[in-house]
C-alpha positions as CSV (number, residue, x, y, z in Angstrom):
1,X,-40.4,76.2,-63.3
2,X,-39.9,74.7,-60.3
3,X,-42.1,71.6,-61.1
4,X,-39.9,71.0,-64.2
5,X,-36.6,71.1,-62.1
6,X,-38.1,68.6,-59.8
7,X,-38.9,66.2,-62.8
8,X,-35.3,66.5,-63.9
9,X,-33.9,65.6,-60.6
10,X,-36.3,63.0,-60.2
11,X,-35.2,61.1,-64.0
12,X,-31.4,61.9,-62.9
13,X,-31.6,59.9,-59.6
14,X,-34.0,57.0,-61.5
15,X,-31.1,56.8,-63.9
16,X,-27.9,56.8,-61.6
17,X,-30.0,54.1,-59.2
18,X,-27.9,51.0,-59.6
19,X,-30.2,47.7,-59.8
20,X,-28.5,44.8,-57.6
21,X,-29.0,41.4,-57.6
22,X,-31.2,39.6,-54.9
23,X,-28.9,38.4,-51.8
24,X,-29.7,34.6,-51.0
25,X,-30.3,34.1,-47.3
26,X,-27.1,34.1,-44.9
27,X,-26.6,32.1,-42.0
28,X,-26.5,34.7,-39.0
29,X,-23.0,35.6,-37.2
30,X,-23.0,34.0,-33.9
31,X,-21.1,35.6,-30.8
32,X,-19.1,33.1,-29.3
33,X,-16.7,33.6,-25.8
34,X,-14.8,30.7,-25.2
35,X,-14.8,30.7,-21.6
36,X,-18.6,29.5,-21.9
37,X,-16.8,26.0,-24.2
38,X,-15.5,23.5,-21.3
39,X,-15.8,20.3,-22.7
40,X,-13.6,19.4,-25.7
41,X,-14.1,16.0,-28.0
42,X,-11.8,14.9,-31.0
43,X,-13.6,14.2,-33.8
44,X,-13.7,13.3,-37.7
45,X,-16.8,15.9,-39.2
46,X,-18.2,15.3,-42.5
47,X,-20.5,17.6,-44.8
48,X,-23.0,17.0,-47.2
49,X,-20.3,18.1,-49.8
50,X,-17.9,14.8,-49.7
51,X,-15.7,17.1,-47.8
52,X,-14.1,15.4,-44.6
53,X,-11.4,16.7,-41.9
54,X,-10.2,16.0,-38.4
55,X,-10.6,18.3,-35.3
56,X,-12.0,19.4,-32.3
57,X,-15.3,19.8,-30.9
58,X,-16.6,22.2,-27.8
59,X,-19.4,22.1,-25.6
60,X,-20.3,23.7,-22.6
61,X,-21.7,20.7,-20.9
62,X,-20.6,17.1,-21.0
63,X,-23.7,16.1,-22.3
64,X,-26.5,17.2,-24.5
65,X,-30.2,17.4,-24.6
66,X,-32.1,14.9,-26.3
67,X,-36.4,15.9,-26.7
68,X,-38.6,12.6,-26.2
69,X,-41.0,11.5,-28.5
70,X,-44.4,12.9,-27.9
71,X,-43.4,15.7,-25.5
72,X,-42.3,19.0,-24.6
73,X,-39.1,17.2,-22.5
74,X,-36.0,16.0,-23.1
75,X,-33.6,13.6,-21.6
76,X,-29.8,14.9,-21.2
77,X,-27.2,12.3,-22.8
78,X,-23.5,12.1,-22.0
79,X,-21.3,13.3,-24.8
80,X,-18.7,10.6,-23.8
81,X,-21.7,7.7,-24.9
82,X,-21.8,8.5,-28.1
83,X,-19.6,7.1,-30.7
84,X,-21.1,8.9,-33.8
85,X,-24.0,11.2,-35.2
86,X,-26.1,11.3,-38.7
87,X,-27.9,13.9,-39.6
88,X,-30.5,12.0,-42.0
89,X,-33.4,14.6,-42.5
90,X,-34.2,18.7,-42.3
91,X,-37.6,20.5,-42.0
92,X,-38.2,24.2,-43.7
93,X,-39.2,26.9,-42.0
94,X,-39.9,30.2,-43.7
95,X,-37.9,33.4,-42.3
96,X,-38.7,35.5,-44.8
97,X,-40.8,35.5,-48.3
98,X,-39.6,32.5,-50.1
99,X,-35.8,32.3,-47.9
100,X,-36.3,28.8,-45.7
101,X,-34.1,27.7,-43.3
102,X,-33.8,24.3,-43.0
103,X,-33.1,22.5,-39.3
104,X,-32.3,18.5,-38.7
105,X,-35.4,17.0,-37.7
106,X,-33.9,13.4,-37.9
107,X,-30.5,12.2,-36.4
108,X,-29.5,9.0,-35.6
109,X,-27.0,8.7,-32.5
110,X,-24.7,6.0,-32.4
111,X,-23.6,4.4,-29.1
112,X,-20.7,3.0,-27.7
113,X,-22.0,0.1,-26.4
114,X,-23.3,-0.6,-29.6
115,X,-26.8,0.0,-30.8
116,X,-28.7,2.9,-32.0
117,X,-31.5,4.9,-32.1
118,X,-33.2,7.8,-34.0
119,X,-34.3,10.7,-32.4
120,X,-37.2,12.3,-34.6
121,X,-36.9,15.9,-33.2
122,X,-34.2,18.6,-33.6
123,X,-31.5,18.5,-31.0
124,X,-30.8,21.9,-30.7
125,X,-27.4,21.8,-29.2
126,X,-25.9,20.2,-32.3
127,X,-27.7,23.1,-34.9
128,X,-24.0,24.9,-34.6
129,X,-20.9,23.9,-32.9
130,X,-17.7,24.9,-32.4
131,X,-14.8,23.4,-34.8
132,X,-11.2,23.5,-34.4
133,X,-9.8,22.1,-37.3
134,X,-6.7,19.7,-36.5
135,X,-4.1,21.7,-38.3
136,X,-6.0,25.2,-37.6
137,X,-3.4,26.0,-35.3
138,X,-6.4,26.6,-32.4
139,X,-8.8,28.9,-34.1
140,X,-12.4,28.1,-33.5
141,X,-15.4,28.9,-36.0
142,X,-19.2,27.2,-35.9
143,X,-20.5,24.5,-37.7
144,X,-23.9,24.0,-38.8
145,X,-26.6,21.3,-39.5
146,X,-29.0,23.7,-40.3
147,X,-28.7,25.3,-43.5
148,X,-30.4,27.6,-45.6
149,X,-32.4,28.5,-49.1
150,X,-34.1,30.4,-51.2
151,X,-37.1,29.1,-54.1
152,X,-37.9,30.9,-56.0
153,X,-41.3,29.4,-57.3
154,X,-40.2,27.0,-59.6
155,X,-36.1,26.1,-58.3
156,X,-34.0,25.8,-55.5
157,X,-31.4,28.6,-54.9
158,X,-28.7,26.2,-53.7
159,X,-29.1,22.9,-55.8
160,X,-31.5,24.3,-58.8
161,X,-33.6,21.4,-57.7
162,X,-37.3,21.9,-59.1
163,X,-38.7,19.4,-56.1
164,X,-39.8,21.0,-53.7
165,X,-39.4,18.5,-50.8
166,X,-35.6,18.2,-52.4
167,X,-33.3,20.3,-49.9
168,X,-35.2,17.9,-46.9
169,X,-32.6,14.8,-47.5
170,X,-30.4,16.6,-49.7
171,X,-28.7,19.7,-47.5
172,X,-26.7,22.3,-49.0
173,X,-22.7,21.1,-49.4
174,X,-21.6,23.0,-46.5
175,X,-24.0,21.5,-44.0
176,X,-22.8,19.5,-41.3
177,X,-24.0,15.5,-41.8
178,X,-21.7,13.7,-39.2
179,X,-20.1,14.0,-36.7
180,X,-17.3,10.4,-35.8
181,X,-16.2,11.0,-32.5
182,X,-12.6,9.4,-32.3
183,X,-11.8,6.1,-30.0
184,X,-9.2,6.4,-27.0
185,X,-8.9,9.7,-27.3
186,X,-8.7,12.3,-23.8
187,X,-12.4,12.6,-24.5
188,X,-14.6,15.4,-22.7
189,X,-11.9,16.9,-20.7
190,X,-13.0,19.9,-18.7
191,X,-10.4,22.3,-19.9
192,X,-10.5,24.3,-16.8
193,X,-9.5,21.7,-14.8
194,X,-6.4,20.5,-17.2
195,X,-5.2,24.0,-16.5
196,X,-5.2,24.1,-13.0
197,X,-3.6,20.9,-12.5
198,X,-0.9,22.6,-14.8
């Protein structure tokens, strides 16, 4: 008797268990305080999706790290000497069975005085960054140029691309491609320092 009432409350929860559809992979929540964001850039940001604003850009340095060629270093940049960034290429790296995220492996920085040059390694301080849009009325949130996806053996969760080296030069339409840092603007002011002179 008991074995039979077992069985029965075993087919009632099979049959009440609802089945849910897979999740695609979520880019993680990032903590941010804003007393660690000093430096402050306007800026024009576009994303893979066509999609263009104007805002504001924080770091917590003035400059940024850029990895050399051929090693483990990297040479710090001034934020200020840059007049633009392009994102041009991502590499995958698998998180999870199948779920890739995907982080900008080649970027070409712009410079003031003119001239260019492509750093072949990913600059980690622009994989998110903090974005006030112009008319946001102050409210910060991150931007990304990494991005994520799912395949599921034969397609591409995000574009439904059957390449598989597809989501490396084409990034999901939310993904940060470039960032146009804006000419004669109060560029890189420490914002600690406005305020005391207040």
């Amino acid at each position: 008797m008991a074995l039979i009432l077992s069985l029965l409350l075993f087919t009632a929860n099979e049959s009440n268990t609802e089945i849910k559809d897979p999740t695609g992979p979520k880019i993680p929540e990032v903590k941010f305080n804003s007393g660690d964001k000093k430096f402050s850039y306007n800026v024009i940001i576009d994303f893979q999706g066509k999609k263009r604003v104007k805002g504001t850009i924080f770091f917590s340095d003035d400059k940024i790290s850029i990895p050399n060629s051929g090693r483990d270093t990297s040479t710090p940049m001034k934020i200020s000497e840059i007049s633009s960034i392009d994102f041009l290429e991502w590499d995958m790296k698998e998180y999870k069975k199948k779920s890739y995220m995907f982080i900008p492996v080649k970027t070409r920085i712009n410079l003031e005085k003119k001239g260019s040059f492509i750093c072949g390694k990913n600059i980690k301080d622009l994989n998110s960054i903090l974005f006030s849009l112009e008319e946001g009325g102050g409210n910060g949130s991150f931007i990304y140029s990494i991005f994520y996806d799912y395949w599921n053996g034969k397609l591409w969760n995000n574009s439904g691309s059957d390449k598989y080296d597809y989501p490396k030069t084409n990034p999901h339409e939310s993904t940060l491609i470039r960032v146009e840092f804006e000419k004669n603007d109060f560029r890189g002011f420490d914002l600690f320092d406005l305020m005391k002179k207040k």
